[in-house]
N, C-alpha and C positions, 0 to 999 in steps of 0.2 A: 373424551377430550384427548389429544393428539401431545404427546410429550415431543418438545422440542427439542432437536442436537445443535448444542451450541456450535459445536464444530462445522458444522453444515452452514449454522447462520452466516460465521464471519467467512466462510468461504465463498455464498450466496454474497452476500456483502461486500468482499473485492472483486469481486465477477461485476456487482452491480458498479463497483466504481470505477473498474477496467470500461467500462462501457460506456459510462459518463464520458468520461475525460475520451474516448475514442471520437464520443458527437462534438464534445466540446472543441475538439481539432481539427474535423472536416468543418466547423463553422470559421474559422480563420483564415485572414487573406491569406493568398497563396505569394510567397515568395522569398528568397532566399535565405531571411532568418527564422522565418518562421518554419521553413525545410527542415531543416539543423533542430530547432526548438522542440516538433513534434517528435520526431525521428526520436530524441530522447524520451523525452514526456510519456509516450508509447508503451517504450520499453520498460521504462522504471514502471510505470503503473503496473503493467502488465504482469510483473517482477512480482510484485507485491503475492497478490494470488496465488501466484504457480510456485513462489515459496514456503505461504501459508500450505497450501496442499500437502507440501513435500514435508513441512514437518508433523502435519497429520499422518503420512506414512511412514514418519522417521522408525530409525532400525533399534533408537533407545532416546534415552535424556539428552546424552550429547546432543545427536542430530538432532532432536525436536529444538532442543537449545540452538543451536547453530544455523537452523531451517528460520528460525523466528527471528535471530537477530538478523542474518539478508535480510526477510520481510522488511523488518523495521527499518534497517537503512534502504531499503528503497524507496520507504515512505517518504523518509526526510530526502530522497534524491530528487522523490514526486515535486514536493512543496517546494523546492528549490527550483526546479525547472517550472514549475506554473508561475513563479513571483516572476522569473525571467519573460514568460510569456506574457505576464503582467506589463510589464517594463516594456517587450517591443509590440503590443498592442493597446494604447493606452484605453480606448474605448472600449477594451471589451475584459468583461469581468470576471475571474476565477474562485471570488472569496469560497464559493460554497464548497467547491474542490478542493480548496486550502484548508476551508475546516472541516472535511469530511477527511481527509491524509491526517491531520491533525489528532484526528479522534482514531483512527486508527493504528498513528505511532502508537499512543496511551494505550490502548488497548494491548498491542505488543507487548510493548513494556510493561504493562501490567502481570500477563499472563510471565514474562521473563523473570520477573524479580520473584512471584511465588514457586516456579518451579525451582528457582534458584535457591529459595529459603526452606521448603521440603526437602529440594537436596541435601543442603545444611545440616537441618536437624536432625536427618535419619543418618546420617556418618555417626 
């Protein structure tokens, strides 16, 4: 049986939801707010990932600490920019995206608050 790396998973993970949200925006009318809208939406997603990575290769706790909080606020940047694409496409729907960022914040957060409390305790 094949032991899994969690590190790999959640990375596999925002790779897979950088990718989502990349279909999810070539399906959208094209036109001037939705320009502006993607153009974020993109980045932040994108953000997500390539900051998880970077605190897989961080240089200590700081970094890995500091690597994962960008992650996380880009999460919440993500969800913010999909409610807005929400807003200027009323027909077409992002819940799943919203609660896939969602579950990702938590997840963030999750791993932040235990490295913060191992920090903690070993002082």
């Amino acid at each position: 049986m094949l032991k899994t790396d969690k590190k790999f998973d959640l990375e596999e993970r925002t790779l897979v939801f950088a990718k989502k949200i990349i279909n999810f925006c070539k399906k959208l009318p094209s036109n001037t707010v939705n320009f502006k809208l993607i153009d974020q939406l993109v980045r932040s997603a994108g953000s997500i990932g390539a900051n998880y990575i970077e605190a897989n290769d961080s240089l200590g706790k700081k970094d890995f600490i500091l690597h994962l909080r960008i992650a996380r606020k880009e999460t919440k940047e993500t969800i913010f920019w999909l409610k807005l694409v929400n807003e200027s496409n009323k027909d077409i729907f992002s819940e799943e995206l919203i609660n896939e960022a969602t579950q990702l914040r938590n997840i963030f957060s999750s791993i932040i608050k235990k490295v913060d409390i191992k920090s903690q305790s070993n002082q």
